[in-house]
N, C-alpha and C positions, 0 to 999 in steps of 0.2 A: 685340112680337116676342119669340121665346123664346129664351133665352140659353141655350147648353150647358150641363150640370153640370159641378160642376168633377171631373174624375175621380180614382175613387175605388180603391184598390190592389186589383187582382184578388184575386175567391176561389177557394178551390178547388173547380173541377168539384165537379155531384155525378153527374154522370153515372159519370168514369170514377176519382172521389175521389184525383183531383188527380196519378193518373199517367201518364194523357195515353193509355193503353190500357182496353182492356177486353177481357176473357178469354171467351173464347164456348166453352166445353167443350173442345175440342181445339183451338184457332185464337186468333190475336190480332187483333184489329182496331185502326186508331187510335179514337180518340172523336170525332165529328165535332162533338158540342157546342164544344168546346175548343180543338178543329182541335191534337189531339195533343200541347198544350202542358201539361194539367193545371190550369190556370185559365181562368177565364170571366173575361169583361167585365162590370162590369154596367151599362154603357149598352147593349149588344148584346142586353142580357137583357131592355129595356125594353118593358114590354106599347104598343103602336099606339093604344088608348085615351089613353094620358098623352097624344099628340098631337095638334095642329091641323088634323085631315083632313075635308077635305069628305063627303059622306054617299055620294057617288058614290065617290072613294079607297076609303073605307072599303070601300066593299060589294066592288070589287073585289079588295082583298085580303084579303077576308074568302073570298071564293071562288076563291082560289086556294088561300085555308089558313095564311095568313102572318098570325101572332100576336104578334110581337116585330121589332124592329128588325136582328136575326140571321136573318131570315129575308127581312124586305125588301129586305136590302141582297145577296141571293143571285141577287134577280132579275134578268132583264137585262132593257134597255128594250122587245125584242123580246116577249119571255113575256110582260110587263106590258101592252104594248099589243093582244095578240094576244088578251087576255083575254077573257070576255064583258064587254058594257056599259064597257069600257075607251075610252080614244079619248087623244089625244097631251095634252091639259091635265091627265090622271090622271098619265101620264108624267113631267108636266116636275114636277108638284105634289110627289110621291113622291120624286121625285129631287133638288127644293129644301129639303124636310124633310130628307132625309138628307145633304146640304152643308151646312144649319146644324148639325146635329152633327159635319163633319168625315166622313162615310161618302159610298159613291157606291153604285149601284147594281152588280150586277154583282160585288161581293164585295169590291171596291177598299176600305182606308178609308187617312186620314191619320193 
C-alpha cells in the first residue's frame, strides 16, 4: 500500500512566477495552474506514472489527456465514466488512488 508523501512547502508557480496572474497584452487572467494563489503543489504536480494504475486506468486517462494528479482530480465521475473504454471499476479505481492521497475527484481535495 502506498503511503502519502509527506508534504512538502509549495513552490512558486512557474506558469504565472508566483503572482497568481498572467498578463496577456492588454488583459489579466488568473493562472489556472495555481488556481491564482502564486504556488503550486507538488503533489498535484505528480506525473500518473509514479502510480498504481491498472493498464485500463491508464489508457483512459491517457485519452482523455490527464498527465498529473492536478488534472485527475478535475474530473468528475461522470466525464471519467463517459469516457471511451471506461466502465465504473476505472471510476472507483481513480477515485481510491486519489483518497489515499487525501484528493477526490471533481476538484475537492482535504
Amino acid at each position: 500500500m502506498e503511503t502519502p508523501p509527506t508534504p512538502a512547502a509549495p513552490e512558486p508557480c512557474p506558469d504565472c512566477r508566483g503572482s497568481g496572474k498572467i498578463t496577456l497584452l492588454l488583459s489579466i487572467k488568473p493562472c489556472k495552474r495555481c488556481r491564482g494563489t502564486g504556488r503550486v503543489d507538488p503533489l498535484l504536480d505528480r506525473a500518473l506514472d509514479d502510480l498504481e494504475l491498472s493498464i485500463r486506468a491508464r489508457a483512459v486517462l491517457a485519452r482523455l489527456g490527464v498527465r498529473n494528479l492536478r488534472q485527475a482530480m478535475s474530473l468528475t465521475q461522470d466525464i471519467l465514466l463517459r469516457a471511451p473504454g471506461s466502465n465504473a471499476l476505472v471510476v472507483r479505481e481513480v477515485a481510491s488512488i486519489l483518497a489515499r492521497l487525501g484528493l477526490t475527484l471533481g476538484g475537492k481535495g482535504t
